[in-house]
C-alpha positions as CSV (number, residue, x, y, z in Angstrom):
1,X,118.6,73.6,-143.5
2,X,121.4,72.6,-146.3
3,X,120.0,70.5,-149.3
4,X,122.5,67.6,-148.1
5,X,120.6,66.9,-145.3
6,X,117.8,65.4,-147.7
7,X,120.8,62.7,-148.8
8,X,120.4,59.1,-147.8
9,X,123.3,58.4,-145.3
10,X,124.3,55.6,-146.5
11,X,126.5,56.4,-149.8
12,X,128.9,53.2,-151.2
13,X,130.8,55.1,-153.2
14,X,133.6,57.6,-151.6
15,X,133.7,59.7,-155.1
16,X,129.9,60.4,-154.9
17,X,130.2,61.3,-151.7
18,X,133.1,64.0,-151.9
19,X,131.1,65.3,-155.7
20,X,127.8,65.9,-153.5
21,X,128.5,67.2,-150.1
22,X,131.9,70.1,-149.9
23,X,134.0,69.2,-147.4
24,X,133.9,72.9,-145.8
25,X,129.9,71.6,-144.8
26,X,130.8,68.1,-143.3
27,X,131.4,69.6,-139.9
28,X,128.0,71.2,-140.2
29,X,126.5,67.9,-141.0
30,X,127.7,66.2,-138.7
31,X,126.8,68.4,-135.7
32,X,123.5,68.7,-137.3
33,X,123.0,64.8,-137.7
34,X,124.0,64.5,-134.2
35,X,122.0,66.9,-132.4
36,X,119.0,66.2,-133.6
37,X,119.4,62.3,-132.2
38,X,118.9,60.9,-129.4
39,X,122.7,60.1,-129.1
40,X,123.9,58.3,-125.9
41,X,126.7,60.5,-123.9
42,X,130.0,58.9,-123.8
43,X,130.7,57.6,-119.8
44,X,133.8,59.9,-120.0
45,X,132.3,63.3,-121.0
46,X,130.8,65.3,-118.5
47,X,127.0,66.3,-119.5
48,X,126.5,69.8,-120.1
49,X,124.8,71.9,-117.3
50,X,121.3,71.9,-117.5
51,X,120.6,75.8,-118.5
52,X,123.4,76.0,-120.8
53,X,122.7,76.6,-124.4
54,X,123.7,73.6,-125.5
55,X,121.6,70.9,-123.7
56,X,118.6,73.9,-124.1
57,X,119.0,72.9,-127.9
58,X,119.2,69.3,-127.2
59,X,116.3,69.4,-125.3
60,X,114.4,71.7,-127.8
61,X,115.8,70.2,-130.9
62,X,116.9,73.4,-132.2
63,X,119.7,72.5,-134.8
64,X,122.5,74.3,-134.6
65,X,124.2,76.6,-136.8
66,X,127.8,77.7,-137.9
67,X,127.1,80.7,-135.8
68,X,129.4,81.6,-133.1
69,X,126.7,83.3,-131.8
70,X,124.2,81.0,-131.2
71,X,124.9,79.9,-127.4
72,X,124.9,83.7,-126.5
73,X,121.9,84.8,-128.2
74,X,119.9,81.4,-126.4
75,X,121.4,82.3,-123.2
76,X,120.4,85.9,-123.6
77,X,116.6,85.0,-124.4
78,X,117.0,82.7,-121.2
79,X,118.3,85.4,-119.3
80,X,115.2,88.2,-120.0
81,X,112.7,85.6,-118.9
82,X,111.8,83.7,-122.1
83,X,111.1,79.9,-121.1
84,X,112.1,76.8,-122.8
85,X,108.8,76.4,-125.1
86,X,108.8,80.6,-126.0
87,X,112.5,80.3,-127.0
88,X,111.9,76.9,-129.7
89,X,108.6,78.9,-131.2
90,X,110.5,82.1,-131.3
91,X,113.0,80.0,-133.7
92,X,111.0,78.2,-135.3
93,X,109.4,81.4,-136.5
94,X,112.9,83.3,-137.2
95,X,115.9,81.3,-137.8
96,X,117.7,83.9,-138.5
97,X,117.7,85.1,-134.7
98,X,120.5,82.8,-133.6
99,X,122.9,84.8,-135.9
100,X,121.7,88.2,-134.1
101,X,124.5,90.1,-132.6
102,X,123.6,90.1,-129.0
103,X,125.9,92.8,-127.3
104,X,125.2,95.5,-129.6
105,X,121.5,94.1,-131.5
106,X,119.7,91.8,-129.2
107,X,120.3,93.2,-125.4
108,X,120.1,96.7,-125.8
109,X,116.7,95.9,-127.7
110,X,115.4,94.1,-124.5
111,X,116.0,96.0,-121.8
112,X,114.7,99.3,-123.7
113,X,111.3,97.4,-123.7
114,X,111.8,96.5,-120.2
115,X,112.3,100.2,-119.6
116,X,109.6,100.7,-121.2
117,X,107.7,98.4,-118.8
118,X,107.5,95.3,-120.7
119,X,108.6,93.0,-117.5
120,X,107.6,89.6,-116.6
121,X,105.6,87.2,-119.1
122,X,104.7,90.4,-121.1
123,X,108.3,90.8,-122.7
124,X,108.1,87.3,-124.2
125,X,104.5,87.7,-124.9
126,X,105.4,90.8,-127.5
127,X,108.2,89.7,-128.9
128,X,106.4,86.4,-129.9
129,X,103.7,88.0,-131.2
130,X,105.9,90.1,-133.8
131,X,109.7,88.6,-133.7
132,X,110.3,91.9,-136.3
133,X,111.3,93.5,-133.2
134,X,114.3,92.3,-132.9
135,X,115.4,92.8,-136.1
136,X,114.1,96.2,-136.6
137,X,116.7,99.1,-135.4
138,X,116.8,100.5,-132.1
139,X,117.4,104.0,-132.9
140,X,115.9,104.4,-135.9
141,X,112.5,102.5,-135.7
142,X,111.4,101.2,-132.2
143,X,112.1,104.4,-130.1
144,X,111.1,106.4,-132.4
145,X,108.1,104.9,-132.5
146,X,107.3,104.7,-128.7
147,X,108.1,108.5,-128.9
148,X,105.3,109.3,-131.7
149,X,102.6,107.0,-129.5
150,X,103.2,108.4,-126.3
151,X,101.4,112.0,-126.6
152,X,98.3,109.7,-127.3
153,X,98.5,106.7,-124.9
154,X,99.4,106.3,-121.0
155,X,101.6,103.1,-119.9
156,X,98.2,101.2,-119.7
157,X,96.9,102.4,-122.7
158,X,100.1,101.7,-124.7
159,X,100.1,97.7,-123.3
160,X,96.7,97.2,-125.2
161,X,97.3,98.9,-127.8
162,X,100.8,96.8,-128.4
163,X,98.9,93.7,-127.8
164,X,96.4,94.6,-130.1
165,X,98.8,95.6,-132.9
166,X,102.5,94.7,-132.3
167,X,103.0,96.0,-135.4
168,X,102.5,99.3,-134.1
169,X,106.4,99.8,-133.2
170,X,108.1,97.7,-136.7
171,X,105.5,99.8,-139.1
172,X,107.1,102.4,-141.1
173,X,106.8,105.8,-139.0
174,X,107.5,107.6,-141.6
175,X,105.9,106.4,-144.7
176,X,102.6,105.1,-142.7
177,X,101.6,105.7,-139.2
178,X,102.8,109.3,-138.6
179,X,101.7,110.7,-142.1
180,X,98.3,108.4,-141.6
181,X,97.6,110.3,-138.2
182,X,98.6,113.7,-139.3
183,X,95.9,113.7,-142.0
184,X,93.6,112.6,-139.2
185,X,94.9,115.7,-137.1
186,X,94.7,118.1,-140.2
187,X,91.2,117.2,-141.0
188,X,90.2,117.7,-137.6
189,X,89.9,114.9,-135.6
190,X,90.7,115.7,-131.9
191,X,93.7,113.5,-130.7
192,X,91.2,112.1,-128.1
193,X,89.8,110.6,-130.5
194,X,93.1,109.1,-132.7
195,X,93.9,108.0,-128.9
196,X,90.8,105.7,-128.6
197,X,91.3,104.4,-132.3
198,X,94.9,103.4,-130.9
199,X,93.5,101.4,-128.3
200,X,90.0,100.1,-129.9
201,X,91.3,99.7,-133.9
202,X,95.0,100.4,-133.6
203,X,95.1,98.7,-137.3
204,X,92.9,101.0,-138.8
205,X,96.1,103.5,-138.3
206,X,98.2,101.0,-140.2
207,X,96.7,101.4,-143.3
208,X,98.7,102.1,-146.5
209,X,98.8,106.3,-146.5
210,X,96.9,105.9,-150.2
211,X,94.1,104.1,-148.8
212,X,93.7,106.0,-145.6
213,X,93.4,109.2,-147.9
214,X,90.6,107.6,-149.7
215,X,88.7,106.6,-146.5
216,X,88.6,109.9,-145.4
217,X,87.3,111.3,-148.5
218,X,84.4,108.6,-148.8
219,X,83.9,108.9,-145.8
220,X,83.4,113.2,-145.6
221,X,81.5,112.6,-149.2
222,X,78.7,110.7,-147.7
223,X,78.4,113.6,-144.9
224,X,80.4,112.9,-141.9
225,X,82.2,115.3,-140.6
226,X,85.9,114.1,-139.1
227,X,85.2,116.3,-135.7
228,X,82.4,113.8,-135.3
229,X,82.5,111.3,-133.0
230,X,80.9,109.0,-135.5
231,X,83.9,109.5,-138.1
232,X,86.2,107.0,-136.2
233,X,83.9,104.2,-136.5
234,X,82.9,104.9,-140.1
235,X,87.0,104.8,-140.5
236,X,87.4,101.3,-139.5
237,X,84.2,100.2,-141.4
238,X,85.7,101.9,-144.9
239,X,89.6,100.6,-144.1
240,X,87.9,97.3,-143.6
241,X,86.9,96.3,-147.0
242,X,87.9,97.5,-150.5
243,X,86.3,99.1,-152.7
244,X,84.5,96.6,-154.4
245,X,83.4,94.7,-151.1
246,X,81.8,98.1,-150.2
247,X,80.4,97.9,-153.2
248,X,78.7,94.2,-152.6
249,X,77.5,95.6,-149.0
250,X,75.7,98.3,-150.1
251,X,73.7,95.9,-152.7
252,X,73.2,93.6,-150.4
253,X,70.8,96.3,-148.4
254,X,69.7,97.6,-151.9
255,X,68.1,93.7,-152.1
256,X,66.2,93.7,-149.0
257,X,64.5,96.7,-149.8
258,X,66.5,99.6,-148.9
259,X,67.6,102.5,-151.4
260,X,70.8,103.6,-152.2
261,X,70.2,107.1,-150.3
262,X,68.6,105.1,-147.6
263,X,72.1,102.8,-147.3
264,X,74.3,106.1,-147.4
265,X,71.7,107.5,-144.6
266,X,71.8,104.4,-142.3
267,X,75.7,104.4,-142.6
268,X,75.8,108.2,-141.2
269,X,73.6,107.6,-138.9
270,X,75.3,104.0,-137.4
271,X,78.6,103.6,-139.1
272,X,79.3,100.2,-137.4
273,X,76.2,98.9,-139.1
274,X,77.6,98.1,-142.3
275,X,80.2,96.3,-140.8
276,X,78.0,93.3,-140.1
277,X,78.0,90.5,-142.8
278,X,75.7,89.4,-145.0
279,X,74.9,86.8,-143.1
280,X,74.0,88.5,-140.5
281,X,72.1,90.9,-141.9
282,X,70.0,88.6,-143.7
283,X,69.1,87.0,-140.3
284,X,68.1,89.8,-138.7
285,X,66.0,90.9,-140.6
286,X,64.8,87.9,-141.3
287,X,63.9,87.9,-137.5
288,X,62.4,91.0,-137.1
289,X,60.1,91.0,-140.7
290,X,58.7,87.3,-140.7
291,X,58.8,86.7,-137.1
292,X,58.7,90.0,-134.9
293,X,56.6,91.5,-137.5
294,X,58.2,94.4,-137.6
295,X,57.4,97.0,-139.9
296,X,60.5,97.3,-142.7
297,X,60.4,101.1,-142.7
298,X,61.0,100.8,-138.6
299,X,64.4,98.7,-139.2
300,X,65.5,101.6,-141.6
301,X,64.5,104.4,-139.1
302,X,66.5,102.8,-136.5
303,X,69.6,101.3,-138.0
304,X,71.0,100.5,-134.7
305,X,68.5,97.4,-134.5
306,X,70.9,95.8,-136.8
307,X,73.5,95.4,-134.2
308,X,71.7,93.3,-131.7
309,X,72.5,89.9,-131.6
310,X,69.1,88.0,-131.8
311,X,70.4,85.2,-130.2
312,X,72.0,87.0,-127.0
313,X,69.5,90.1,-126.7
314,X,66.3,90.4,-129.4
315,X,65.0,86.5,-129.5
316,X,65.0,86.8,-125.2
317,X,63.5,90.0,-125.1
318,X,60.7,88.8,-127.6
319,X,59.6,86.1,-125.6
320,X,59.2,88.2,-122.7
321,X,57.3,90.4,-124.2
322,X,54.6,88.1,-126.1
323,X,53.9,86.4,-122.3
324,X,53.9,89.6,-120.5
325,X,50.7,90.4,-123.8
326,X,49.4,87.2,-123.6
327,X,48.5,88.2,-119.4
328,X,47.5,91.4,-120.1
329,X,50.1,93.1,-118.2
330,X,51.1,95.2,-121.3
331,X,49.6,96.4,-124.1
332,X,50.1,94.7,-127.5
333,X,50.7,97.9,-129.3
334,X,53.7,98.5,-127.2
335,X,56.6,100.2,-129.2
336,X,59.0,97.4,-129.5
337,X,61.8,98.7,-130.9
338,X,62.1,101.2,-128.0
339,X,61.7,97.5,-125.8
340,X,65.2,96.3,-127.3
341,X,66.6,99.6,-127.2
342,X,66.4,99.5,-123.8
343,X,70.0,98.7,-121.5
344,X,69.8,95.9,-120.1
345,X,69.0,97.1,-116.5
346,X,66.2,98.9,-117.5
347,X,65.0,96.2,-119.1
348,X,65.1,93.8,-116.1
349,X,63.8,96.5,-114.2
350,X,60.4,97.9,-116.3
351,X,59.7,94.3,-117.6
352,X,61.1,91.5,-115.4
353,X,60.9,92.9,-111.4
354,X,58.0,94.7,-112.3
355,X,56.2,91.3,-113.4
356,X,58.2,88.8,-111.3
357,X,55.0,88.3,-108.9
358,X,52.5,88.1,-111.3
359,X,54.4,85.5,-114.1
360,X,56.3,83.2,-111.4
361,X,59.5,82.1,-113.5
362,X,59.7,85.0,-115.9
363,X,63.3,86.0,-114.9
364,X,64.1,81.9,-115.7
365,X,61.9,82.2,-119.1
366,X,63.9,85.3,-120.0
367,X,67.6,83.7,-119.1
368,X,66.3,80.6,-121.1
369,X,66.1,82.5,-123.9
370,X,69.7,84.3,-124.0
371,X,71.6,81.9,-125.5
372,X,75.5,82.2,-124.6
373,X,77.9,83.6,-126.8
374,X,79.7,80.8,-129.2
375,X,83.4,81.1,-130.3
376,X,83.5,78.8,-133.1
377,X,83.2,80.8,-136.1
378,X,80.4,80.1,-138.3
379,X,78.4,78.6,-136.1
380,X,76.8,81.2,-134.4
381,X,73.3,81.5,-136.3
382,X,71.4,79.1,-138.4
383,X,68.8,80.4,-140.8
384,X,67.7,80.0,-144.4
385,X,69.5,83.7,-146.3
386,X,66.3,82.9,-149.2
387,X,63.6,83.4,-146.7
388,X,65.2,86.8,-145.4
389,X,64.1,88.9,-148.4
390,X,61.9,92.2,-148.2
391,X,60.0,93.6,-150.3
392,X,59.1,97.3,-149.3
């Protein structure tokens, strides 16, 4: 949008007027100004069809431009199945689309990504979740980038992966994603494995090359070997914080009473581990020390405890457990980290159908006590982070 537009439209004086707007931009102004009212059409025009560009932009207030091209490109976008709403967000978000060349930029960009099976709502759906599509070149970046995923990913693979990371296809190939997954190849990861990390984590791949080379070395320093299947989930725990956040995490277990060797063991063990937050950590083991009264050294021999929700799986499981004592049914020396362990099927099985006959309403006690999963971030767990200390 010019500066001039911010002018007060009324202006008394003629030479003011000619000193602060050129009179190449009037034109522009004044087809600005008048789009974006709600101007009443003269009796003698004849109102503008209701798909064409022009009353699309009324109705959408997108301001129009000196650009010849601007009609074409809106009737183009109109044409491949973007509605009303997807087209105004779509501008609002690049501008410069309306100046996009549509014969020889725009359309052949399109239907290449409806070749490539991208029909229907999900064409619209992609584009709006990375608009650097369509200003990225044809030949030299999209294809070319399709062409390096496909060994790794089916049709249905590729779709989540694309709507997991867009920026997949506008990435530099060259400088990033091929170099990042040749060093993956080279160190031995099987492409079955770089195949899930495309679908799973496809950002993890679009890392900067420097910082992908110093994952993997952390990560074969602390004694993971990259023909592990454990090696692509300690990649996207590394690639997910910097150095000095890995730094913070590892103290953070140091101060509730693990050692450094024990941190480093726990991460080869469970990689994904780590990758809870403080938080959360605290909480758990909060949880399992001061309520559970689970031995510490227990936690640390099975790391995978700390990726249990207590809310959704532990506190539920807990409960069933301490009435099923409290009868008699079981013993009170039970293992009860094998207990948690347990899928959930064989849970229901060994310690709700089992019971069910004996403790009328257990099944109800248990789903109670599963609270459902919330989706407002940082809400899901209240707790006091001084009382989750341990000392070992």
């Amino acid at each position: 949008m010019h500066k001039f537009l911010q002018i007060k439209p009324l202006i008394s004086s003629k030479t003011q007027w000619r000193a602060t707007i050129p009179l190449r931009d009037l034109p522009c102004l004044i087809r600005n100004r008048f789009l974006q009212t709600d101007a009443i059409p003269s009796p003698a025009s004849e109102p503008p069809p209701l798909g064409s560009a022009l009353s699309l932009s009324k109705r959408l207030r997108i301001p129009q431009n000196n650009s010849p091209n601007s009609s074409s490109v809106l009737n183009c976008l109109k044409s491949h199945g973007f509605e009303d709403t997807q087209i105004a967000k779509l501008v609002r978000k690049r501008p410069d689309i309306l100046n996009c060349k549509v014969q020889t930029k725009l359309k052949p960009k399109l239907r290449y990504l409806i070749q490539k099976g991208f029909t229907g709502k999900l064409l619209p759906d992609l584009i709006l979740s990375n608009p650097f599509l369509l200003f990225r070149g044809l030949d030299s970046q999209i294809r070319p980038s399709f062409e390096f995923l496909r060994p790794f990913l089916n049709d249905e693979e590729m779709f989540v992966a694309l709507k997991r990371a867009s920026w997949l296809l506008t990435i530099s190939l060259n400088s990033v994603l091929q170099p990042n997954v040749d060093l993956l190849i080279s160190e031995g990861v099987p492409a079955s494995r770089i195949s899930k990390l495309l679908i799973l984590q496809p950002r993890v791949l679009l890392q900067s090359h420097d910082r992908m080379v110093y994952a993997v070395k952390t990560i074969k320093e602390i004694g993971i070997e990259p023909k592990e299947t454990r090696f692509i989930h300690a990649l996207r725990v590394i690639c997910s914080m910097s150095k000095s956040n890995w730094k913070k995490k590892v103290e953070v277990f140091m101060s509730l009473g693990w050692s450094k060797e024990e941190v480093l063991n726990t991460f080869k063990k469970d990689p994904l581990c780590l990758a809870c937050s403080e938080n959360k950590l605290r909480y758990l083991m909060d949880f399992y020390v001061n309520t559970m009264k689970l031995d510490a050294r227990a936690i640390i021999a099975y790391p995978k405890l700390l990726g249990y929700s207590v809310e959704r799986r532990v506190h539920a499981r807990y409960i069933v457990l301490k009435a099923l004592e409290s009868m008699k049914l079981i013993k009170d020396d039970k293992k009860i980290v094998w207990v948690i362990k347990l899928p959930e099927k064989k849970f229901l099985e060994e310690y709700i159908a089992k019971h069910i006959d004996k403790v009328p309403g257990l099944l109800d006690m248990y789903h109670g006590a599963v609270k459902p999963r919330k989706t407002i971030r940082g809400k899901k767990e209240k707790f006091d982070p001084k009382s989750a200390s341990l000392a070992l």
